[in-house]
N, CA, C and O of each residue as an XYZ file, in Angstrom:
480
protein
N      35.715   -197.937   -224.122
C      34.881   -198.957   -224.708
C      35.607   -199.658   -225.853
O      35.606   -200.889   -225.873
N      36.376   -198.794   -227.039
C      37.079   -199.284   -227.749
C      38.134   -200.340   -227.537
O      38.499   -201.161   -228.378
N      38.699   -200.177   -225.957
C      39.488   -200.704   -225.442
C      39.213   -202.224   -225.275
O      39.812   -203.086   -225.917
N      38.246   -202.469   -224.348
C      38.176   -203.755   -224.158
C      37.302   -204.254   -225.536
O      37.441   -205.472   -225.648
N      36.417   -203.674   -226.657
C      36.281   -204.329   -227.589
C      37.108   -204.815   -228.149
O      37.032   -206.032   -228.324
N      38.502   -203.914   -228.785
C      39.513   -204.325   -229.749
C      40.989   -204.497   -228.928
O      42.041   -204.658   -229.547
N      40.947   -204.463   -228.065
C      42.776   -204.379   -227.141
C      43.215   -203.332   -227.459
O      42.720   -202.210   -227.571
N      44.336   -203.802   -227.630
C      45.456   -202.685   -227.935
C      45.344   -201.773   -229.013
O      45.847   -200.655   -228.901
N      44.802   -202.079   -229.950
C      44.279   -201.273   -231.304
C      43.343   -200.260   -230.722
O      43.540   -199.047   -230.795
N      42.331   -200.810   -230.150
C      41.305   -199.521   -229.471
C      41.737   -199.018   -228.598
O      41.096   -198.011   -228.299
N      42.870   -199.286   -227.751
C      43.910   -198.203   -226.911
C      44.484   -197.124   -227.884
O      44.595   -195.906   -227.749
N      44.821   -197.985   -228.935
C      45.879   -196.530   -230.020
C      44.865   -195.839   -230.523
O      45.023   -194.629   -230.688
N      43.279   -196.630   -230.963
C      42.604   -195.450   -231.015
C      42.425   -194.035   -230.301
O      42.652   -192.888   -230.687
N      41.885   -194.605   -229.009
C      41.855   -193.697   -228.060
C      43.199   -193.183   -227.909
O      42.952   -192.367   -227.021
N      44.834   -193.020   -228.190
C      45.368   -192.419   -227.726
C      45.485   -191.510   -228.864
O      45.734   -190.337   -228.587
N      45.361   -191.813   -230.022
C      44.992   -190.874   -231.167
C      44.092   -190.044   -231.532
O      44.086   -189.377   -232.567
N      42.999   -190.076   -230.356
C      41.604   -189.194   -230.299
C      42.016   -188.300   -229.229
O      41.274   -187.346   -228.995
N      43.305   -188.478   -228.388
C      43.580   -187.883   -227.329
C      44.746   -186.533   -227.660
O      45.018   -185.401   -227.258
N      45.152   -187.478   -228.603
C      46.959   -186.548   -229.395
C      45.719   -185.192   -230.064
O      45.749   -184.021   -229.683
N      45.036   -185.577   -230.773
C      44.333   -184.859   -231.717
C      43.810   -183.709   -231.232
O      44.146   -182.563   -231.529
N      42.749   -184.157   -230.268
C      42.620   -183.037   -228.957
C      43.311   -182.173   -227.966
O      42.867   -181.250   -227.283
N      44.746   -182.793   -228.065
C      45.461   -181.667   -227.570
C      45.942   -181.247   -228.375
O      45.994   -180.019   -228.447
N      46.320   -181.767   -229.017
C      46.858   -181.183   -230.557
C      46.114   -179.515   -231.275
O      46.526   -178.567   -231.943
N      45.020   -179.883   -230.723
C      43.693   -178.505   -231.194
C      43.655   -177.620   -230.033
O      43.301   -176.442   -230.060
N      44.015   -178.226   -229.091
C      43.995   -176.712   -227.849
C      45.301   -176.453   -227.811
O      45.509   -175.496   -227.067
N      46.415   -176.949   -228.357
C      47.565   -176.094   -228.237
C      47.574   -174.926   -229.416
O      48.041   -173.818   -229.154
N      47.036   -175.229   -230.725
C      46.906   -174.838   -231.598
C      46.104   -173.450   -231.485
O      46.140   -172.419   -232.157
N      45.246   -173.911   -230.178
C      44.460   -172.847   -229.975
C      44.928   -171.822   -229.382
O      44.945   -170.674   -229.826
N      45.544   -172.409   -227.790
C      46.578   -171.440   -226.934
C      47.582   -170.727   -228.226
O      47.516   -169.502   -228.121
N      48.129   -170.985   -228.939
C      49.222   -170.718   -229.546
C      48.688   -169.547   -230.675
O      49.565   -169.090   -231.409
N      47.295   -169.043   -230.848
C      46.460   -168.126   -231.662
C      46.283   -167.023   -230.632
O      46.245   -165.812   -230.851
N      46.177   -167.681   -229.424
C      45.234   -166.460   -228.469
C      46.733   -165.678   -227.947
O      46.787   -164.463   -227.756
N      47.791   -166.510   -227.779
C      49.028   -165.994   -227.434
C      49.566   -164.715   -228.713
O      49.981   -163.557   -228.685
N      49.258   -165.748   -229.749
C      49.812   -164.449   -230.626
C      48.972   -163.193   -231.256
O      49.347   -162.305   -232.023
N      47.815   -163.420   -230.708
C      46.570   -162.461   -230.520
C      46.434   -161.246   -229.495
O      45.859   -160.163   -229.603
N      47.483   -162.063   -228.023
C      47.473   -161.459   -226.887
C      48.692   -160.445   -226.904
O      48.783   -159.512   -226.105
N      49.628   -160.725   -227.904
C      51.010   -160.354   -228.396
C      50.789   -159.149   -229.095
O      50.988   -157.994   -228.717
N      50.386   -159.538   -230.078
C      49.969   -158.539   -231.401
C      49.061   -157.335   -230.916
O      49.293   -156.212   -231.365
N      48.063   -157.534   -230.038
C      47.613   -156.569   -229.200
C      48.396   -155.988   -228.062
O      47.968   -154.834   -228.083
N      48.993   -156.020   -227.389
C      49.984   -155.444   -226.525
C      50.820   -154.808   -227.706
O      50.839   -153.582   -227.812
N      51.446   -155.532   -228.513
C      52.296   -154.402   -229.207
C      51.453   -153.433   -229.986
O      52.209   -152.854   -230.766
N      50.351   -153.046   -230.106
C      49.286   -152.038   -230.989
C      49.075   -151.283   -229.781
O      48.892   -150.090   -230.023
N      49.022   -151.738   -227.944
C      49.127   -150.433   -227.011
C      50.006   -149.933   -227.167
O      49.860   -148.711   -227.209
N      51.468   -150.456   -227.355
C      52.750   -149.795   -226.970
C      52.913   -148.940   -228.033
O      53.662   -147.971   -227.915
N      52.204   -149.200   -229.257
C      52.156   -148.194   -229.899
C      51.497   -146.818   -230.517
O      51.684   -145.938   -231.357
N      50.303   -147.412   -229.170
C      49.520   -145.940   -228.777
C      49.449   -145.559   -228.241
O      48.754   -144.543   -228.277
N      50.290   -146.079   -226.823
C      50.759   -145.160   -225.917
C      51.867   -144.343   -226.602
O      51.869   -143.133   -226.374
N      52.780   -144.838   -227.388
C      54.159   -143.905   -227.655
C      53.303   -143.067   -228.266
O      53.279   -142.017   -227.625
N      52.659   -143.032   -229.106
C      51.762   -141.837   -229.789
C      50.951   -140.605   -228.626
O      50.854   -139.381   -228.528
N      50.540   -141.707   -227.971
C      50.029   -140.580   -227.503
C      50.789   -139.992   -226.500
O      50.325   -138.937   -226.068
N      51.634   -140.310   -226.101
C      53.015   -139.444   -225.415
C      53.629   -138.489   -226.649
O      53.939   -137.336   -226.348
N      53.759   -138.810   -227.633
C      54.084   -137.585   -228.624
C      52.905   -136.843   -229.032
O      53.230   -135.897   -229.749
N      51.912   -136.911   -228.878
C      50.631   -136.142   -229.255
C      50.602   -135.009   -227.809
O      50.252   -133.829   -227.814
N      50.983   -135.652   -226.901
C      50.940   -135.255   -225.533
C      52.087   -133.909   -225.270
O      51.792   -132.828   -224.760
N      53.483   -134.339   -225.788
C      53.681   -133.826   -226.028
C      54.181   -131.925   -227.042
O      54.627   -130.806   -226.789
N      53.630   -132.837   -228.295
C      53.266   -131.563   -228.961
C      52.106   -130.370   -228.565
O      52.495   -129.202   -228.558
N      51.199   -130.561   -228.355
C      50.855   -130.295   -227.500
C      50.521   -129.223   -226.583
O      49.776   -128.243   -226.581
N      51.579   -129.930   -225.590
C      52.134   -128.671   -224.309
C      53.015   -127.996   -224.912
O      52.947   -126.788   -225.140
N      53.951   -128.777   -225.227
C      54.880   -127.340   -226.385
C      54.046   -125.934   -227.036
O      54.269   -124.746   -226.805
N      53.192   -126.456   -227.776
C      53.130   -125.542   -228.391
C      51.813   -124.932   -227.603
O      51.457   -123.979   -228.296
N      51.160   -125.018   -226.766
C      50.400   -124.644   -226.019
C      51.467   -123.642   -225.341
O      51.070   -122.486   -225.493
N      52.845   -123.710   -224.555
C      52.936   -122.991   -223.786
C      54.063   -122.575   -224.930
O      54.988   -122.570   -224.117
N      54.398   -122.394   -225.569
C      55.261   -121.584   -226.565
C      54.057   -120.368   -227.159
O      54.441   -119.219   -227.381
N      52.611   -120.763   -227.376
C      52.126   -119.691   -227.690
C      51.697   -119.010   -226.332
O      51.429   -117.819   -226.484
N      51.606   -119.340   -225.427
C      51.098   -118.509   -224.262
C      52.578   -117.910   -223.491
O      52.483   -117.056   -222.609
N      53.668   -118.346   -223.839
C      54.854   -117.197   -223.676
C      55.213   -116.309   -224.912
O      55.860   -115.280   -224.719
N      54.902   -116.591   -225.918
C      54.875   -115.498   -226.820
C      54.218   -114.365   -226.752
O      54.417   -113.227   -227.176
N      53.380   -114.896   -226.128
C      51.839   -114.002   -225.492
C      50.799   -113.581   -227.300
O      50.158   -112.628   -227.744
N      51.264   -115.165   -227.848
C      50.172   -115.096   -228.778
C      48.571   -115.169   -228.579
O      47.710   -114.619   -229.265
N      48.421   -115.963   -227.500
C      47.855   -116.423   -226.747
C      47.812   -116.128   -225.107
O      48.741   -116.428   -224.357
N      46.308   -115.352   -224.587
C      46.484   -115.625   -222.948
C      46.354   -116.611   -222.272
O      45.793   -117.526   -222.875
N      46.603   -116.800   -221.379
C      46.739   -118.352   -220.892
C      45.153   -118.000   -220.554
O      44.448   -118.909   -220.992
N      44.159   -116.667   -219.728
C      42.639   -116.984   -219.514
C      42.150   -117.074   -220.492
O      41.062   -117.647   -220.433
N      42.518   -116.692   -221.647
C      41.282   -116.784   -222.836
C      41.463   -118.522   -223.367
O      40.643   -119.219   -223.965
N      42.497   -118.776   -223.011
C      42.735   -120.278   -224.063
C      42.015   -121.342   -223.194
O      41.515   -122.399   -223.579
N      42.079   -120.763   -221.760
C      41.432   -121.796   -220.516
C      39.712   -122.006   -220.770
O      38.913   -122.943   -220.769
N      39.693   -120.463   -220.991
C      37.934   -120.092   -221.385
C      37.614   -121.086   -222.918
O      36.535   -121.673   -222.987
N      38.258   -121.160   -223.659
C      38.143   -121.755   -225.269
C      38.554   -123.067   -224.900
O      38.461   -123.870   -225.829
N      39.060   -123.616   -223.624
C      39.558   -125.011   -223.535
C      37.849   -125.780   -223.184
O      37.082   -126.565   -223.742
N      37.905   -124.962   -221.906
C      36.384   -124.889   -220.881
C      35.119   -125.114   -222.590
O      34.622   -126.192   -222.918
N      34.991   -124.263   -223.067
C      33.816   -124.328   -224.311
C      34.184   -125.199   -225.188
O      33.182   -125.908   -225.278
N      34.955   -125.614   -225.893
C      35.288   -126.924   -226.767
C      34.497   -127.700   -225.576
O      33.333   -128.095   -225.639
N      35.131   -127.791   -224.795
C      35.172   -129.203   -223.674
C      33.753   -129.456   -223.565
O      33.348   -130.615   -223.657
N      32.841   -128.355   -223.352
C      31.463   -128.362   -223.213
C      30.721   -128.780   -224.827
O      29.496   -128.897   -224.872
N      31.483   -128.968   -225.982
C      30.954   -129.188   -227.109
C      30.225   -130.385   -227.242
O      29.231   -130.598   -227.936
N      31.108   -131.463   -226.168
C      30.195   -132.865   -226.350
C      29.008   -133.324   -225.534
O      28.614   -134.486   -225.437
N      28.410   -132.073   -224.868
C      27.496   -131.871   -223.860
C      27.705   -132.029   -222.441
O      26.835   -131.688   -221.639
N      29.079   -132.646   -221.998
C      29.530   -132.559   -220.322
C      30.870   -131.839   -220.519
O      31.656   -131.962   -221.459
N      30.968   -131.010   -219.361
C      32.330   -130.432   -218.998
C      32.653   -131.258   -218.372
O      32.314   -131.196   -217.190
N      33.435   -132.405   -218.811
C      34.823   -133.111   -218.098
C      36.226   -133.048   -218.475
O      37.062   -133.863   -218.086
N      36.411   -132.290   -219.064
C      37.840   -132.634   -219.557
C      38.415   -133.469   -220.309
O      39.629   -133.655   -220.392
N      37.339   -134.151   -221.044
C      37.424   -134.763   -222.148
C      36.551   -134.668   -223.299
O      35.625   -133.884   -223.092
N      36.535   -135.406   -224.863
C      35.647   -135.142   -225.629
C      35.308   -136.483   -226.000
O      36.201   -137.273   -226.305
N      34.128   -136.806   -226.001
C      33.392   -138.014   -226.443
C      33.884   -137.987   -228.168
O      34.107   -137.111   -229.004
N      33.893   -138.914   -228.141
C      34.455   -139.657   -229.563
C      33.744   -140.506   -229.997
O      33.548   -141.304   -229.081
N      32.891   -141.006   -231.462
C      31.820   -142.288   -231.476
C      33.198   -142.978   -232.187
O      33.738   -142.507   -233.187
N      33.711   -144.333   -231.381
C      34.442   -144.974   -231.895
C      34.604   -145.658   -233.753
O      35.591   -145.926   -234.438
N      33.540   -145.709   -233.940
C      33.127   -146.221   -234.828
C      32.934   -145.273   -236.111
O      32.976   -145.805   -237.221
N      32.690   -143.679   -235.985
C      32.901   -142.530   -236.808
C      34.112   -142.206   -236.595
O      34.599   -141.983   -237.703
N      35.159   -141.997   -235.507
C      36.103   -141.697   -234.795
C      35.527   -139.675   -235.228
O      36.119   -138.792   -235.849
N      34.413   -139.692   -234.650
C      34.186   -138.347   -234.902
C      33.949   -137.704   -233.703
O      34.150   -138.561   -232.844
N      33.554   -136.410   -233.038
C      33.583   -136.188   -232.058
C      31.577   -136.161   -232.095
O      30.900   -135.844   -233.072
N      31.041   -136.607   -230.689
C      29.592   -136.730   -230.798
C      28.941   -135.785   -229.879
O      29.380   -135.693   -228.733
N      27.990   -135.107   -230.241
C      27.518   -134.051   -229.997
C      26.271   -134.392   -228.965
O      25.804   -135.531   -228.996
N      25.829   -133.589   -228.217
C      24.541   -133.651   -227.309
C      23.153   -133.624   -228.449
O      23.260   -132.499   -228.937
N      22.210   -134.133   -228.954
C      21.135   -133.627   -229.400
C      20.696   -132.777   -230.181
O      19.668   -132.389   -229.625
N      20.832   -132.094   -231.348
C      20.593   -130.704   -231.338
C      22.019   -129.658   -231.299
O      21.979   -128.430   -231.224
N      22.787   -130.187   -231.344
C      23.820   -129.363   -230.409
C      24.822   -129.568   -232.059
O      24.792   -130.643   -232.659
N      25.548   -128.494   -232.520
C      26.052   -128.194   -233.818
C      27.486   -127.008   -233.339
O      27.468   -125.998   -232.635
N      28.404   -127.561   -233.942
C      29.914   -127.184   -233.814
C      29.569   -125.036   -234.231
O      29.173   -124.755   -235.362
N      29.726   -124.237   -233.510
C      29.694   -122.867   -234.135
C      30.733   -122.917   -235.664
O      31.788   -123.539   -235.793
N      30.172   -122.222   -236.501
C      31.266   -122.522   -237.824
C      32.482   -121.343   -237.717
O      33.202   -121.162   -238.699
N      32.620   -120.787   -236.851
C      32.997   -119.948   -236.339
C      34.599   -120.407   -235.884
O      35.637   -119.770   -236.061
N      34.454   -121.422   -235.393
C      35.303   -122.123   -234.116
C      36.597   -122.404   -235.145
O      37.548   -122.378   -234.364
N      36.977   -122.582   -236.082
C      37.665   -122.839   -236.492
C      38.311   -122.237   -237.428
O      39.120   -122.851   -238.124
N      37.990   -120.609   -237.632
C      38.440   -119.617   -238.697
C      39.683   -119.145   -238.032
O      39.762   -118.865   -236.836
N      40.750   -119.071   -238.992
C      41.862   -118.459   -238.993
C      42.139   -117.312   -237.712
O      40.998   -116.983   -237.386
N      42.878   -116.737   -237.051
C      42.845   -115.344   -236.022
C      43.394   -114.611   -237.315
O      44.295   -114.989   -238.064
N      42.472   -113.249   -237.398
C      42.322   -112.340   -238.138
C      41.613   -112.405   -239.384
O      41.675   -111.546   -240.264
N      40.788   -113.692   -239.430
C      39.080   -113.407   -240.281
C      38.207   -112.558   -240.017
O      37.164   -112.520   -240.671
């Protein structure tokens, strides 16, 4: 419309309403890229963690069960009951992201027990 009101002037308008607008979605792509960046490098660095968490670990899991500090059935049995602490036996422990605490079934309270020294 600018166009045929003013000529060529309302062409440079419009091509300056056009620069501007791309001008703002590159600006934009160019946030989400380094958004998309910055997050990939915060996995790679929780995966390497948790490959060294992963590691330690089994080390010392099976360094105490060849010492025979540890039996490998009793630690399976104490793996099995933790595991059941967050109210399902899956093989994992619920976590409330947001406490980063471990979350319990209802009613359901850590034994104070569970965590005393061997030979209390």
């Amino acid at each position: 419309m600018r166009t045929l009101l003013l000529g060529d002037i309302g062409n440079r308008l419009d091509i300056a309403d056009t620069e501007r607008s791309i001008e703002a979605m590159r600006s934009s792509h160019v946030r989400t890229v380094q958004n998309l960046h910055a997050r990939d490098q915060m996995i790679e660095v929780l995966r390497a963690e948790l490959g060294q968490q992963k590691l330690a670990i089994q080390a010392l899991t099976r360094f105490l069960v060849d010492s025979k500090v540890v039996d490998p059935e009793r630690l399976a049995e104490f793996v099995r009951d933790v595991d059941a602490e967050d109210g399902v036996i899956d093989g994992k422990l619920a976590i409330d992201p947001v406490k980063r605490r471990l979350v319990l079934e209802p009613g359901k309270e850590i034994d104070p027990d569970t965590f005393k020294k061997a030979g209390e």
